[in-house]
TIRO-2110 file (N, C-alpha, C; in Angstrom, 1 decimal):
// TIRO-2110
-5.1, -3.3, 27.3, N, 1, A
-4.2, -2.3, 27.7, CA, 1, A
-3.0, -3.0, 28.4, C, 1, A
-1.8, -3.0, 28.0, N, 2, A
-0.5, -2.9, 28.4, CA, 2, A
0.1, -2.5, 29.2, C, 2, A
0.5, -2.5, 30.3, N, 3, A
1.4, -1.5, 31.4, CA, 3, A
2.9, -2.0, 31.0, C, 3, A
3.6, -1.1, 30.8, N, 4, A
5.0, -1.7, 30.7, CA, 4, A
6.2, -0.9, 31.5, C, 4, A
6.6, -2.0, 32.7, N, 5, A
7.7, -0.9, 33.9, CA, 5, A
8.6, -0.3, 33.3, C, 5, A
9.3, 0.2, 33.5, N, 6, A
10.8, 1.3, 32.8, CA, 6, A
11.6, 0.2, 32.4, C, 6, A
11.6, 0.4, 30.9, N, 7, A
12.8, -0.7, 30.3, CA, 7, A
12.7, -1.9, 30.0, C, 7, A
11.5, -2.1, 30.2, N, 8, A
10.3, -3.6, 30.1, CA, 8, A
10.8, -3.6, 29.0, C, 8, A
11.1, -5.1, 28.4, N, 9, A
10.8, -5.5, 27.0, CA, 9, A
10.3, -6.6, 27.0, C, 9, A
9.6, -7.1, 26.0, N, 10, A
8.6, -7.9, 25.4, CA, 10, A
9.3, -8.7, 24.4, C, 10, A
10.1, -10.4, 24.8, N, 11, A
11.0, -11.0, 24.0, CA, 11, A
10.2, -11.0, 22.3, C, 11, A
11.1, -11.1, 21.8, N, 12, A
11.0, -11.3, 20.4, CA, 12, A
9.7, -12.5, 19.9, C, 12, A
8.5, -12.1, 19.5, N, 13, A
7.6, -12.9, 19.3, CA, 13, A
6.8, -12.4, 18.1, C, 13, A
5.8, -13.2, 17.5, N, 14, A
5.0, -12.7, 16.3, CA, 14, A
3.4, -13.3, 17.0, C, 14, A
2.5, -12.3, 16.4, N, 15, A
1.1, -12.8, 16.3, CA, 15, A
0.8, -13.3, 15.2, C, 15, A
-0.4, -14.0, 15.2, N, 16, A
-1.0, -14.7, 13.8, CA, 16, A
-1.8, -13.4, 13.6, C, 16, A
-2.2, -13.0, 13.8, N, 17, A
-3.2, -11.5, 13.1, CA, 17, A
-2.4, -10.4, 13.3, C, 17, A
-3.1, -9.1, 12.6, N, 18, A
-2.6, -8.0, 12.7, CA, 18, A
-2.7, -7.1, 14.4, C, 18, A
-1.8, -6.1, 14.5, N, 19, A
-2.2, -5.1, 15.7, CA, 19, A
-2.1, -3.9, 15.4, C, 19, A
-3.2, -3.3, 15.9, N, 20, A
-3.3, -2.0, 15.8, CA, 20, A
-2.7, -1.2, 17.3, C, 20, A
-1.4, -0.3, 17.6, N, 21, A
-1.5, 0.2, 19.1, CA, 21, A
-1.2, 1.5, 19.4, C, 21, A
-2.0, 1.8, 20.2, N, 22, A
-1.5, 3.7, 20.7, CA, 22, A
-0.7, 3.5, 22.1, C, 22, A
0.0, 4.8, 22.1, N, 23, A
0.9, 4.5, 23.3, CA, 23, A
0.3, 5.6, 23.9, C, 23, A
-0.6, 5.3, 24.7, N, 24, A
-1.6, 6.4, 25.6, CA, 24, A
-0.3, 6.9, 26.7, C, 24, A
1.1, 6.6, 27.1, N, 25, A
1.7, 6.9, 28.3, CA, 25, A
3.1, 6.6, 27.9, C, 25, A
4.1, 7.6, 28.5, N, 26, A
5.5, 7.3, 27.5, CA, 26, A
6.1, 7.2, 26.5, C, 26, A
6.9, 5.8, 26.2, N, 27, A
7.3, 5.8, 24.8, CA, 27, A
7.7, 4.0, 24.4, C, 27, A
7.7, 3.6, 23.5, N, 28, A
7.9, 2.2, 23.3, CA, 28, A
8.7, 2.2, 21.9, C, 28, A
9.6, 1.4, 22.3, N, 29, A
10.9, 0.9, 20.9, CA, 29, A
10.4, 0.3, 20.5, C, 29, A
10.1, 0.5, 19.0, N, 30, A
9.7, -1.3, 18.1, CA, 30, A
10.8, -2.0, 17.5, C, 30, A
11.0, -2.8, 17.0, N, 31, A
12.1, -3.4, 16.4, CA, 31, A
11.4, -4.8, 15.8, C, 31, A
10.6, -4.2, 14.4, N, 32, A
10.7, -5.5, 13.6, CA, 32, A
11.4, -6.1, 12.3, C, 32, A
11.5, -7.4, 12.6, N, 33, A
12.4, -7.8, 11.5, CA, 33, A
12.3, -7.5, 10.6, C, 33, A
13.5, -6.9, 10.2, N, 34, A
13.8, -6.3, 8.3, CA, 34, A
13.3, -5.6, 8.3, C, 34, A
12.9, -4.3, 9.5, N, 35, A
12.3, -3.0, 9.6, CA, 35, A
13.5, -2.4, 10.2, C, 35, A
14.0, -0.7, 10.0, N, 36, A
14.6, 0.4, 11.2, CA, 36, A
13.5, -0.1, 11.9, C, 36, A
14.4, 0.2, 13.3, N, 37, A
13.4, 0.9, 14.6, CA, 37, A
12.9, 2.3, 14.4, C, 37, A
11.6, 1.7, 15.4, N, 38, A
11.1, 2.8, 15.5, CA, 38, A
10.5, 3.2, 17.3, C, 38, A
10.7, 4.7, 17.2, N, 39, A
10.0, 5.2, 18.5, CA, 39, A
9.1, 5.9, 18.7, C, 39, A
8.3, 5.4, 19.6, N, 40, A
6.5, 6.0, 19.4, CA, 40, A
6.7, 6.6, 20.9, C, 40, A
6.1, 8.0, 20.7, N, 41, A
5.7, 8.6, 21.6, CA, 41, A
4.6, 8.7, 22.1, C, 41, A
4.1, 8.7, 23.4, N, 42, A
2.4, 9.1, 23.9, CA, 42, A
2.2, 10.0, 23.1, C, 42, A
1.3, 9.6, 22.2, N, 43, A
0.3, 9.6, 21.6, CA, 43, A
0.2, 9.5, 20.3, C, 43, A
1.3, 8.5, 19.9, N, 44, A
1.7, 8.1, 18.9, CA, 44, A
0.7, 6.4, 18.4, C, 44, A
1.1, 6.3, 17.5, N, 45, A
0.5, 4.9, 17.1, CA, 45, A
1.1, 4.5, 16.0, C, 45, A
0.8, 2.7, 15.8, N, 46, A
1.7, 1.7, 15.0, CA, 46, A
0.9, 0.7, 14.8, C, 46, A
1.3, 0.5, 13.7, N, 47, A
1.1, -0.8, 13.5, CA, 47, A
1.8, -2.3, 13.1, C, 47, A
1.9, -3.7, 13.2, N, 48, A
2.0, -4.5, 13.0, CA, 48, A
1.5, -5.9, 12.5, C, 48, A
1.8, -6.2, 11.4, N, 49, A
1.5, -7.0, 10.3, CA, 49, A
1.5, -8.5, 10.8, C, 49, A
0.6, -9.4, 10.9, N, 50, A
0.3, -10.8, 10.7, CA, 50, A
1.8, -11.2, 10.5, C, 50, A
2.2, -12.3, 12.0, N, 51, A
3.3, -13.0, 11.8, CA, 51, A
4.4, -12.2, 11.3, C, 51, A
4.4, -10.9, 11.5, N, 52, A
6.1, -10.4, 11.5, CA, 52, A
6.6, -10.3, 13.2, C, 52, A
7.8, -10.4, 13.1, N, 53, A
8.3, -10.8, 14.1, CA, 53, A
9.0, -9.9, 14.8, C, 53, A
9.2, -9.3, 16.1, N, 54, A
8.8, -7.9, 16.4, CA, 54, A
9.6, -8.2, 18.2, C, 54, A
10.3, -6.6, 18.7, N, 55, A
10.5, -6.4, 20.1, CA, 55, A
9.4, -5.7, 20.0, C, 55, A
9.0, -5.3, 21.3, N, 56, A
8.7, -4.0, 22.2, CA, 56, A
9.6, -3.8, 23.2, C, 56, A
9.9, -2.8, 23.3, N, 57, A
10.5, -2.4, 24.7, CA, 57, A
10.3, -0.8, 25.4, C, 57, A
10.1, -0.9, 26.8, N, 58, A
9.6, 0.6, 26.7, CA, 58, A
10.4, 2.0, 27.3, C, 58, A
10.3, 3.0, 27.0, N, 59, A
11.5, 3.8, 27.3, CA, 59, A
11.6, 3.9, 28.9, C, 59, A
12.6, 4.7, 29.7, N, 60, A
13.0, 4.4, 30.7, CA, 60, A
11.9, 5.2, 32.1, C, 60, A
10.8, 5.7, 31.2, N, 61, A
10.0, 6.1, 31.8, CA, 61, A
8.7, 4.8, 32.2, C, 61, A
9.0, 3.8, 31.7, N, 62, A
7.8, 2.7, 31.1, CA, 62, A
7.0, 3.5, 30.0, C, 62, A
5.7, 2.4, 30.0, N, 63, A
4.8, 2.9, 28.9, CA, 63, A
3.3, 2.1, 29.2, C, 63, A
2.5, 2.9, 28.6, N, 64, A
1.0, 2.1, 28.6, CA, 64, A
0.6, 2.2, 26.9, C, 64, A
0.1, 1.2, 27.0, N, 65, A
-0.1, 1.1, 25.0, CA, 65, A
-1.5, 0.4, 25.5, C, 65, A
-2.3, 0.4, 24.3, N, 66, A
-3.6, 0.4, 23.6, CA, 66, A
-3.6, -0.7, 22.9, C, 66, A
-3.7, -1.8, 22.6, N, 67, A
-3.7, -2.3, 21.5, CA, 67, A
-5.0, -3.1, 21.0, C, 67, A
-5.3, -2.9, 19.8, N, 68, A
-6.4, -4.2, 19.6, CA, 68, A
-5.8, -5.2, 18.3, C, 68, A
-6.5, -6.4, 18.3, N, 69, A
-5.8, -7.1, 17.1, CA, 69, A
-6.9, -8.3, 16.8, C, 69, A
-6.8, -8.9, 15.9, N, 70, A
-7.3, -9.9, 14.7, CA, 70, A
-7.2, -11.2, 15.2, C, 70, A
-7.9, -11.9, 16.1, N, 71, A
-7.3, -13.4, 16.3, CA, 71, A
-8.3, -14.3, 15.9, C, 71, A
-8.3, -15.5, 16.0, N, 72, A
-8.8, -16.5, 15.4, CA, 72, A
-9.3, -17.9, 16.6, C, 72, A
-10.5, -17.3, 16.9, N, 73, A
-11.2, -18.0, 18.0, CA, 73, A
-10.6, -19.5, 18.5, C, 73, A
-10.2, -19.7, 19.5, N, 74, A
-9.8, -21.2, 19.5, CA, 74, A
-8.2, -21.7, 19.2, C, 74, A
-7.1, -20.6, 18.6, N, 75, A
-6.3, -20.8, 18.0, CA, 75, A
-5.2, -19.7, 18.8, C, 75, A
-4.0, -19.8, 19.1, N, 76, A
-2.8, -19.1, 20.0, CA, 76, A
-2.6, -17.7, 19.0, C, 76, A
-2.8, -16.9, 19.7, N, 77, A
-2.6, -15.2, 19.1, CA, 77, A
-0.9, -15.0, 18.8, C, 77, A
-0.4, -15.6, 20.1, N, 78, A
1.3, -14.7, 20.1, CA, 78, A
2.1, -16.1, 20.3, C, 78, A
2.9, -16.4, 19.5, N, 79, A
4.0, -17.2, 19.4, CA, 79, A
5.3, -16.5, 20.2, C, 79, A
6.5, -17.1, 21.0, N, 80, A
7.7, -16.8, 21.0, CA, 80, A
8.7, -16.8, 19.6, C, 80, A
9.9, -16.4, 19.6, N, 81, A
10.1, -16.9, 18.7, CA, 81, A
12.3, -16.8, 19.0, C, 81, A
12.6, -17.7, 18.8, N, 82, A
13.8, -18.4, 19.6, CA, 82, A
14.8, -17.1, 18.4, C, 82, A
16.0, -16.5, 19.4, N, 83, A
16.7, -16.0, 18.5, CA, 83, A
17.3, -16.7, 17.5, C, 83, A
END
């Protein structure tokens, strides 16, 4: 689980596996590369693809999101990734 304060964003980064997430609270901006944005409302949900490269940010109320995801024992889940 995620807590994210009002306006919080989450720099530009990719995972090596997939994510599955629900925004149990608020609302959260996605923005992935070579995708429109999108805006998920509590009680909405999203998904994101293995190494696509991706914001969060969350609306001005914050947000709490859900997520589970795919990683690979031993090995870094989330990369930064330099504009």
């Amino acid at each position: 689980m995620s807590e994210f304060p009002p306006d919080a964003e989450k720099p530009r980064h990719m995972a090596t596996g997939p994510e599955v997430c629900y925004a149990a609270r608020g609302e959260i901006i996605l923005r992935v590369q070579g995708q429109l944005m999108k805006m998920i409302r509590a009680g909405g949900s999203f998904q994101i693809a293995a190494n696509a490269i991706h914001v969060t940010k969350a609306g001005p109320a914050g947000a709490t999101v859900i997520a589970t995801w795919v990683s690979t024992p031993g090995k870094p889940f989330n990369a930064s990734v330099p504009q």
